[in-house]
N, C-alpha and C positions, 0 to 999 in steps of 0.2 A: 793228170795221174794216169800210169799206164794200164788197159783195161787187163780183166784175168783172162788169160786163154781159158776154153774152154764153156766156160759157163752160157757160150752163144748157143750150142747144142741145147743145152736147158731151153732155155727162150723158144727156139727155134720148135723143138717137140708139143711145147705147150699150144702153139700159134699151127701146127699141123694139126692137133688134136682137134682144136675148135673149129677148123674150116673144115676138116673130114666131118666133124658133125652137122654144120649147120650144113654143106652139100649134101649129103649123104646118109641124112637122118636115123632111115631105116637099114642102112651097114653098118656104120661106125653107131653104132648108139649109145656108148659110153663116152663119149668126145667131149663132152660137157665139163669132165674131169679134169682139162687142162687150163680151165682156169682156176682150176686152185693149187695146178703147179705153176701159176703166175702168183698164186697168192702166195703161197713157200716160199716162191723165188725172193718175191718183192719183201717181203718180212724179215730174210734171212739178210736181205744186200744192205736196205734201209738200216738194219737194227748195227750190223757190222758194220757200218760206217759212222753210225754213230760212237761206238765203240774204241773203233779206233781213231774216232775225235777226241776223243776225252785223251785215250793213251797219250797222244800226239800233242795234243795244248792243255792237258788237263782242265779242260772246258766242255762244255755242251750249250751252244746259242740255239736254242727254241727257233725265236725269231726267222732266222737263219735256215733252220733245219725245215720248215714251213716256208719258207720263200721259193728254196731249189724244187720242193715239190711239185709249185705252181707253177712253176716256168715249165717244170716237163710235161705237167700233166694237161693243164688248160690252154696253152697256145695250140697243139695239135685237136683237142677237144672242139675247140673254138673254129676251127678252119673247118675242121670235117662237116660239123653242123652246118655251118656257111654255105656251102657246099653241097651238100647232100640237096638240100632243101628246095632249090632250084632244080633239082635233075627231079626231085619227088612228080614234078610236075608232068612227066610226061607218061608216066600211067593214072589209076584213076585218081578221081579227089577224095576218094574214101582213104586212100592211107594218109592224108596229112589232115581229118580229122580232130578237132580238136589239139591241131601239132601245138599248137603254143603253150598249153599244158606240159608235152612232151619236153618240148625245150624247156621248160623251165624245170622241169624234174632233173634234168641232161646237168643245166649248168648250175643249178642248184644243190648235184650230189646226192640225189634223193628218187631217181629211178628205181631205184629196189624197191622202196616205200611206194612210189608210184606203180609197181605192177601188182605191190602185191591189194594195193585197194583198189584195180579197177582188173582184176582177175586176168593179168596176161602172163604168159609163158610163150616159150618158143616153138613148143611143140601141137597148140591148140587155141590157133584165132583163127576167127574170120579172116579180120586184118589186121596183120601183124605190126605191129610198133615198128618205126622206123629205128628207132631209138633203144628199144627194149637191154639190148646187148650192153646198153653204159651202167647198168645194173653194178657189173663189178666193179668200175669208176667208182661211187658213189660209194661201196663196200672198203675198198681202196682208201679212198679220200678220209672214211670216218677213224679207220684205221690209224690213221696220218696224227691224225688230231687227237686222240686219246691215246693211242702207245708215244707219240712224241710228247704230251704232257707228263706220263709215267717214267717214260725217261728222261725227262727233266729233273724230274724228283727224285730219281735212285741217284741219279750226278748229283744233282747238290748234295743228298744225303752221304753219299761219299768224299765229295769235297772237303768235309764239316773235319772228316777224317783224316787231321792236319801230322798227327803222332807217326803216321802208318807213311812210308814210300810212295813215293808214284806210282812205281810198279806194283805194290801189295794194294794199293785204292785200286786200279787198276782192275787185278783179281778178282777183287773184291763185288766191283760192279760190273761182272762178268756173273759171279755167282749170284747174284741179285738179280741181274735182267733174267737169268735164268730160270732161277725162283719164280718168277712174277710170268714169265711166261708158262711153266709146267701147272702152277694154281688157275689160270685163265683157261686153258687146254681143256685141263680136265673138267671145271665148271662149265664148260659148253657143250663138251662130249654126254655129261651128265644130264644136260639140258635137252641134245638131240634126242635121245633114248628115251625120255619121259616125253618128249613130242611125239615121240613117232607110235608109243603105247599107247599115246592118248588118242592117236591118228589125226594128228594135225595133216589141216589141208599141204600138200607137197611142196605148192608155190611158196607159203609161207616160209616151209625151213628154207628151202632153196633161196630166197631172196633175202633172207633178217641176216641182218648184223650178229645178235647171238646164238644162231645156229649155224653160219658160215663163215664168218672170220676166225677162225681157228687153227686154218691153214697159216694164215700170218703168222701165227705167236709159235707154230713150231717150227716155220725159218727163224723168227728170231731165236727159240731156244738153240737151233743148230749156231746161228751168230754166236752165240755166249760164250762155245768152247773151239769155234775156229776161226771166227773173224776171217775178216776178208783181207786187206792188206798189212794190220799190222796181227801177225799172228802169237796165241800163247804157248810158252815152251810145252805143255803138255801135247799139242797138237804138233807142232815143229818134231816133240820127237818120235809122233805116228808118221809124220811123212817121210822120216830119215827112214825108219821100220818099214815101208811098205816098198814095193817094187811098183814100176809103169803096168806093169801084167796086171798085177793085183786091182790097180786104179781104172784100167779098162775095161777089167770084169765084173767091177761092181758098178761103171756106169751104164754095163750094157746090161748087166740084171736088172737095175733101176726102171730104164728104157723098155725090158720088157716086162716089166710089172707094168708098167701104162700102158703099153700096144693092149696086155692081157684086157687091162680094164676097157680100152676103146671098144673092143665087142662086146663086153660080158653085163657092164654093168646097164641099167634103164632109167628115165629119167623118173619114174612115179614108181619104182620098186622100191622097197623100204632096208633095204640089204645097204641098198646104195647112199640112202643119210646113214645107216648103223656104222657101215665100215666102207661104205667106196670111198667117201672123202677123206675118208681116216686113212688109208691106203693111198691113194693117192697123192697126199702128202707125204708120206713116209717115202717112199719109191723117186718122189722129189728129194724130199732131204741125202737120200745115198747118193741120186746124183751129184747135187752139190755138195759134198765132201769128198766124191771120186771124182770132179773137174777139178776144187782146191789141189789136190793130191798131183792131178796131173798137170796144172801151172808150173810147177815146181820141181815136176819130175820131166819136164820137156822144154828148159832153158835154149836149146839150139832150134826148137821148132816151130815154124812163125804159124798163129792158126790161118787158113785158108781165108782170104779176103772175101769170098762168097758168103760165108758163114758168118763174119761179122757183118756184113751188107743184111743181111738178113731177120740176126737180131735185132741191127738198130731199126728196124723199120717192121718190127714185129706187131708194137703198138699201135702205129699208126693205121696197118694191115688191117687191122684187128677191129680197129674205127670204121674204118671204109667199110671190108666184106662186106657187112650183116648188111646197111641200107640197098649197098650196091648189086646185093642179091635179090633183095624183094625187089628192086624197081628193074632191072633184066630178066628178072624170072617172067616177067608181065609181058615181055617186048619178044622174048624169043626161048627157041625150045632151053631147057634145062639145063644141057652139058654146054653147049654155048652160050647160057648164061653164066654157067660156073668160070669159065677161057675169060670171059670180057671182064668178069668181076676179080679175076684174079691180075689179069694185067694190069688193069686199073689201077687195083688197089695199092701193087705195090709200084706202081708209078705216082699215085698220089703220095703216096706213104715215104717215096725218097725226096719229091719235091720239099714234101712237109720239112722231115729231117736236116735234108742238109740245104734248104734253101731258108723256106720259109720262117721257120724254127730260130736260127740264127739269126736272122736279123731282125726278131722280135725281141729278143731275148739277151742279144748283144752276144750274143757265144759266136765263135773262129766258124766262117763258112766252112762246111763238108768238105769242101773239092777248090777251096783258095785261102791259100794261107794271110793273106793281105785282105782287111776290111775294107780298107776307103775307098776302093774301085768301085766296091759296093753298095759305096752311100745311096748313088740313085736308086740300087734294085729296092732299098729298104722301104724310102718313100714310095715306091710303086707298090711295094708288101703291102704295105699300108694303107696306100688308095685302094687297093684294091678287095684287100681285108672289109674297108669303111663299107665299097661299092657294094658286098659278098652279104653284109650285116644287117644293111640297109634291105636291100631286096628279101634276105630272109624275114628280118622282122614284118614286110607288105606281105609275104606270103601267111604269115602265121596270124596276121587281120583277116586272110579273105579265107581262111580255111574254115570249110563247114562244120558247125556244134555237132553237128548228128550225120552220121552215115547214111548213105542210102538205102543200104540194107537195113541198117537198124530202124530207119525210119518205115521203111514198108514193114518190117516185125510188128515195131508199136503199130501202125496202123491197122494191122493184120488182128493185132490182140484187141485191138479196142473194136472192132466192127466183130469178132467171135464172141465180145461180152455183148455185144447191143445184140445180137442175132440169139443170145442163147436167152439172154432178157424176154426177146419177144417173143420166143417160142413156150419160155415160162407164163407168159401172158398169156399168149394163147390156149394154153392147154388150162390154164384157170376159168377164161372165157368159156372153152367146152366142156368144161364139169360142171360148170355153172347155170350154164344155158338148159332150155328143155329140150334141146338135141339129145341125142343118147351118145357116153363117153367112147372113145373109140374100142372096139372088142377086146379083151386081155387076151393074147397069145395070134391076133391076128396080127401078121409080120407086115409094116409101112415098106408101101412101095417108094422106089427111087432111091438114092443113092448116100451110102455114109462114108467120106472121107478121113482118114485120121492119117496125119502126118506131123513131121516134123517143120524145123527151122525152113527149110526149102519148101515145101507145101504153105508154110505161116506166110511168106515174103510173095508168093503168089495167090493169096486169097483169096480177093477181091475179084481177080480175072478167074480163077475155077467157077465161081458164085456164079458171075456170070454165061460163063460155057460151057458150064457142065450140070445136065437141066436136072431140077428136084435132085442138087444134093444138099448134103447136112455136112459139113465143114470142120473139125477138131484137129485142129493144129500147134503145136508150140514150140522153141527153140530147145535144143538138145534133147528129145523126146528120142529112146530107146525102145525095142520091141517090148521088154518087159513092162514098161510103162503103158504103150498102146495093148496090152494084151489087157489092161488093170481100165483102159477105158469103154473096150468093147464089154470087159463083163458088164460095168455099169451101166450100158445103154442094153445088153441083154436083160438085166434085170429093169429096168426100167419101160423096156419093151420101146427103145428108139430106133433099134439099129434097125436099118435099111436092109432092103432084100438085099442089092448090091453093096459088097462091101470090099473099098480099095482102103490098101495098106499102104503107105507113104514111108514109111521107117527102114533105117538101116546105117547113113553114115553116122551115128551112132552107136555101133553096132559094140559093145562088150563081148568077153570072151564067150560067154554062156548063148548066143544067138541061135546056135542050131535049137538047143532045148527051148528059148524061148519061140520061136517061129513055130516048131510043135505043139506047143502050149498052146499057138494061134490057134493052127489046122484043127488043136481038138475041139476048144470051146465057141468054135464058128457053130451054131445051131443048126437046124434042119432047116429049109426051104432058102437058104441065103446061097448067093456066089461070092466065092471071093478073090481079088484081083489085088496080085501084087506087084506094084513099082520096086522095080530093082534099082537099088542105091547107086548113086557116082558121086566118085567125090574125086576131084581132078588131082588130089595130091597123092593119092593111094597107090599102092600096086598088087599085085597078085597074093602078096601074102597081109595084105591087111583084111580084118573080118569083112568091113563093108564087103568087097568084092569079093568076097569068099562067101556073104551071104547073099550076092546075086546071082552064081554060081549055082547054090545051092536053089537057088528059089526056080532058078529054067528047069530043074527037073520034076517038077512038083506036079506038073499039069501031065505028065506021062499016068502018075502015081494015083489023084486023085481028079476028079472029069470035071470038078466043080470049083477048079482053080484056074485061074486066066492071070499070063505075065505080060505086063505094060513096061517093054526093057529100056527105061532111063536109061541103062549105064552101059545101052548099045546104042542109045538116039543121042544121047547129050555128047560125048568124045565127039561126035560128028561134026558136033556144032558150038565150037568151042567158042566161037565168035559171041556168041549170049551171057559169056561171063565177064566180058569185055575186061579189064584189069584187076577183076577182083580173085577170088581167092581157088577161082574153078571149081564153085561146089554151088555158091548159089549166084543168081543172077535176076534179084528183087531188082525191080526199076526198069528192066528191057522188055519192052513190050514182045520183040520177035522169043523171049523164051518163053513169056508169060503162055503165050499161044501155041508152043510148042509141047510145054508139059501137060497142056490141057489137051492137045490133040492126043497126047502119049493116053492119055486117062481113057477119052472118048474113045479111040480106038480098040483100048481093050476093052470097053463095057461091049460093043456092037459083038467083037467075038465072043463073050461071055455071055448074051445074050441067048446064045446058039447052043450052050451048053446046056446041062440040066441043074437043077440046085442040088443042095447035101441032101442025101435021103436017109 
């Protein structure tokens, strides 16, 4: 069947939006958006083809219609995973983690479900899922299976309809599929808006089935009144009414309603579940009725072969980028990891198509109109597939349960409970004892540390190197939060004359005010020393670095403030984060020793100062 002009542009926007994002995070930061003009796309082709099955045999095979899904979906699914998984291996062993969970979420269709219970997103891991991106796989797939039973059920329901024409059954289950998609729409829009009042966590709407498959059901309501090849006279006689002008200018408004969204929208603003996906669907649907429009109104015009190369390998694109980012982003700088990952991809992505694909699948090789030449390359597909499956499955045995990091965390936390245990002993022993309890208001000499995730993963070696201190660390700890631990050891009379700050990648918008809040409720006779945050993914406009920034000017302003510049020693020594995420670097000894020299070194110059008076 001959493909529509046009509709490649669709495809083709969607698959730029989401690589401008995951490259380019903090530019393109609505990019996210374009998979749910895959979701429109896909809702609107699947639901119109089923549509005009029925027109065409007055039939609709289930069966059938669940078979072609799988051939397109899981054969390129299946290769990438194969694939990927072996190259995983040449950064660290933290990203493939527990991979065999991942895979099984991956071919299970159940990714979404799997980030949203072990709290991953794109924009905030450690280390990022290799996988994470099949999310909309799995949204896709459940899609498949419940709108293909529903429309099962409006066809036979129509069928039954023996009195009524072809053509009026037809109609009929046009107005139906319609129906059933505008009641679904609005039950989920309704859904989002009570989630988002309630403030449901962001991951959640983002990844569930009832708060983001909704872009489906309104391609499919565009299917109901334009179908794809067999069209209804209503729409026939909008396309005779409209001119090519007209069809051009409502696909480049479409177009630019999405560029608009690529900047505007954010991934955790609440605007963007209210109405960016609501928008962003809509802005898909005009394109696809201004591509339909210009099929039809451009009979002499062949589309440019680059643009269907493009499309068809949009999917596969789309497989590759995400792993093929995170394991180049490790191996080399950034803009040349984006060149390797893009060649790559759609080098993987055409072999996939028109090689690999076909001969799984039994479809007409890409680029040879004769199969049987081909017999051997299939059995090689095949060997090679086995070889691809086989190795993946031995890597996802020897992958580690627990991260590195994660495990210097947990170690980190369980040695901060045993040390604050026996400091509670202790201070029972000296109430207890005939010693006299220590003075109230006389300030403990030596040193209190409070940090975050990156302090927590280095513990054990501060403890050791950094003499008479007191240690309070935990993972995703914010200034506001360390501001709420120094009252408590003020009031408890622990905090240390010296007193370093470790917080900041972290950092919420409110930092400056909280950082203040530090400087005021630092007591009389203390100094205090703050480590400037780095976080290898950040740049000049993120708070972290905005609040290390802010923190070198401090010691101009107040004599009794000393800065320990992490986020001028660590870029230096990029080597200490070895493949992991350029922010912590739990398990290398050469950083362990360097953030503790970062510490030592500013207490000696703090030393030199005088405390608050």
């Amino acid at each position: 069947m001959k493909k529509i002009k046009w509709f490649s542009l669709i495809r083709i926007t969607g698959l730029l939006m989401v690589l401008l994002y995951h490259f380019y995070p903090k530019i393109f930061t609505g990019g996210f958006v374009g998979v749910d003009l895959f979701f429109a796309f896909s809702g609107f082709l699947i639901t119109g083809l089923v549509i005009d099955e029925y027109s065409r045999d007055d039939h609709f095979r289930l069966f059938n219609f669940y078979v072609r899904r799988f051939k397109r979906i899981v054969p390129p699914l299946l290769l990438a995973v194969v694939i990927v998984l072996p190259m995983s291996l040449l950064i660290s062993r933290d990203f493939i983690t527990d991979i065999s969970h991942q895979v099984a979420a991956v071919l299970g269709f159940v990714t979404n479900y799997f980030e949203i219970l072990t709290g991953g997103d794109y924009e905030n891991q450690f280390m990022p899922h290799l996988f994470v991106h099949t999310w909309t796989l799995a949204i896709e797939m459940h899609f498949y299976l419940i709108w293909g039973l529903i429309l099962w059920f409006l066809v036979r329901n129509v069928i039954k309809q023996r009195h009524f024409s072809v053509v009026a059954r037809g109609e009929m289950l046009r107005e139906r599929v319609g129906l059933a998609a505008i009641i679904i729409v609005m039950i989920q829009l309704v859904l989002v808006n009570v989630e988002v009042l309630q403030g449901t966590n962001v991951n959640q709407l983002y990844f569930a089935d009832l708060t983001h498959s909704f872009p489906f059901f309104l391609g499919a309501l565009v299917a109901s009144f334009t179908g794809v090849y067999h069209l209804p006279e209503a729409f026939q006689r909008l396309i005779d009414r409209w001119s090519t002008r007209r069809a051009i200018v409502l696909m480049f408004l479409g177009f630019a309603v999405l560029m608009t969204l690529l900047f505007c929208l954010h991934y955790d603003n609440d605007v963007t579940y209210l109405y960016g996906f609501l928008l962003a669907s809509l802005a898909t649907s005009v394109m696809i009725i201004a591509a339909r429009v210009l099929h039809e109104k451009t009979p002499n015009i062949k589309e440019p072969a680059i643009l269907t190369f493009l499309a068809d390998a949009s999917y596969s694109v789309y497989l590759y980028h995400w792993p093929l980012l995170i394991i180049f982003s490790h191996l080399m700088e950034r803009n040349e990891a984006i060149i390797l990952t893009t060649v790559l991809s759609f080098v993987l992505a055409a072999l996939s198509y028109y090689w690999v694909e076909p001969l799984l699948t039994n479809r007409k090789l890409g680029f040879q109109h004769n199969r049987k030449p081909w017999l051997v390359g299939r059995w090689t597909a095949y060997c090679c597939l086995a070889l691809l499956t086989v190795n993946g499955a031995w890597i996802c045995t020897q992958a580690p349960q627990m991260s590195s990091l994660t495990r210097k965390l947990w170690v980190g936390n369980v040695q901060q409970d045993l040390d604050q245990l026996n400091g509670l002993a202790g201070q029972f022993n000296q109430n207890t004892s005939s010693a006299s309890p220590v003075q109230k208001g006389k300030i403990p000499a030596g040193v209190t540390i409070i940090g975050d995730s990156v302090t927590l993963g280095t513990r054990a070696s501060l403890a050791e190197r950094v003499k008479n201190a007191s240690i309070d660390a935990q993972a995703n700890r914010n200034m506001g939060e360390a501001n709420a631990i120094v009252a408590q050891q003020i009031k408890a009379n622990t905090l240390r004359k010296n007193v370093v700050i470790c917080i900041g990648t972290n950092s919420l918008d409110d930092y400056e005010q909280q950082l203040q809040d530090l400087i005021d409720q630092i007591p009389k006779g203390h100094r205090l020393i703050l480590m400037t945050p780095y976080d290898g993914q950040a740049d000049a406009t993120w708070n972290s670095a905005k609040l290390a920034v802010l923190e070198r000017k401090l010691p101009a302003k107040y004599n009794y403030i000393t800065i320990a510049d992490w986020n001028k020693i660590a870029p230096a020594h990029k080597e200490i984060f070895g493949g992991g995420d350029g922010t912590h670097f739990a398990g290398n000894s050469e950083g362990d020793e360097l953030y503790a020299k970062a510490i030592n070194q500013a207490l000696k110059e703090a030393a030199k100062k005088p405390v608050k008076s």
